[in-house]
C-alpha positions in Angstrom: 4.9 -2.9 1.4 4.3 -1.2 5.1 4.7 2.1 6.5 4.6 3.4 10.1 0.8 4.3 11.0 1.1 8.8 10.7 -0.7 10.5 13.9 -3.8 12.5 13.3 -1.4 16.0 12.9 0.4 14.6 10.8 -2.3 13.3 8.9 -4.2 16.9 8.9 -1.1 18.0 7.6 -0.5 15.9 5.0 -4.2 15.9 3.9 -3.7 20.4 3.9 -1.0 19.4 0.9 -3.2 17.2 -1.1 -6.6 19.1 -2.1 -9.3 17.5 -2.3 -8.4 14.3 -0.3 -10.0 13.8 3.0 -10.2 11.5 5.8 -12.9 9.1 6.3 -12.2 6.8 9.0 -8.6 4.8 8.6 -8.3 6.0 5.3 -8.1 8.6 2.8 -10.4 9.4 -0.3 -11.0 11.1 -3.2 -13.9 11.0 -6.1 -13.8 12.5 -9.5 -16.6 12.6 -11.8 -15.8 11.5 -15.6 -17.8 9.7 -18.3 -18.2 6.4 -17.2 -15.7 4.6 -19.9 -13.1 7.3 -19.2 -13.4 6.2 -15.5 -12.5 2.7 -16.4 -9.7 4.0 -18.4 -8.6 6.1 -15.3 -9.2 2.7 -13.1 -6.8 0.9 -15.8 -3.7 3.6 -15.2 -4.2 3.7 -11.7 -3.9 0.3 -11.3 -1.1 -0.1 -13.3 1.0 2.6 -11.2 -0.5 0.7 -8.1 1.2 -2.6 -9.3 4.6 -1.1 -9.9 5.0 1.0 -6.5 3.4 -2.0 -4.9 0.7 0.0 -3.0 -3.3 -0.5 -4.5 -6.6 2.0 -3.8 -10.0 0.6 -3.5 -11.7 1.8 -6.5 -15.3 2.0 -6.5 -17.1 3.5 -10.0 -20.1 4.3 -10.3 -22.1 6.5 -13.4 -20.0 9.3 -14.0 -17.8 9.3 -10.8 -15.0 7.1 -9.4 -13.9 7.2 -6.1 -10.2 6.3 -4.5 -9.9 5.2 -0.8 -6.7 4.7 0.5 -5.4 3.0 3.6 -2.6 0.8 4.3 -3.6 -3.0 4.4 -0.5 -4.2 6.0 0.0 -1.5 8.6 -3.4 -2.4 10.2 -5.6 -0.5 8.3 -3.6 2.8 9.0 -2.9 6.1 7.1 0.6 6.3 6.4 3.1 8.1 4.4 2.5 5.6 1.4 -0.7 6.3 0.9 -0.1 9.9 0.7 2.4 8.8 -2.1 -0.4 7.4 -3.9 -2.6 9.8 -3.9 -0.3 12.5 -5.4 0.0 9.8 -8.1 -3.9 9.3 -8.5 -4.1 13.2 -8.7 -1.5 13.5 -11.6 -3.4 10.7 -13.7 -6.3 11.6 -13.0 -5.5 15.4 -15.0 -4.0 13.9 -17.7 -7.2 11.9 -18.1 -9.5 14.9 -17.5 -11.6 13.4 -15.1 -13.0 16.5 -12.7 -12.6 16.5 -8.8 -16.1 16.0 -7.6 -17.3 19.6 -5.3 
């Protein structure tokens, strides 16, 4: 799955819609803090929405927080509009798990 590489306004402008996401580098991150099995659970879901739209985060857990970066692989390591996509999904299943964005 590709998608055209955004430019940094639109990126900025993106990222003002999504709360809580920001850039770091080429891509775009998030970290919520949960117990450490509901983070695994929250990894589980995410991955299984990541299958089926055919676009995947790195995850990295650690005690208590797990943290999304997104970035497009096969657009060069870019920010696109897919990854934006994804991020509205990791939001909505990350509520219904409880897990609490990280201050």
């Amino acid at each position: 799955m590709t998608g055209e590489p955004l430019s940094d306004a639109e990126i900025g402008r993106r990222l003002a819609g999504l709360p809580g996401w920001a850039r770091n580098g080429n891509e775009i991150t998030r970290t919520f803090t949960c117990t450490w099995h509901e983070c695994l659970h929250l990894a589980m879901y995410v991955g299984a929405k990541a299958r089926e739209i055919g676009h995947h985060p790195d995850i990295d857990i650690r005690w208590q927080q797990i943290r999304f970066g997104i970035t497009t692989h096969d657009a060069g390591h870019q920010i696109t509009g897919l990854d934006f996509d994804l991020a509205g999904h990791i939001d909505r299943i990350a509520a219904a798990h409880g897990a609490e964005p990280l201050s």
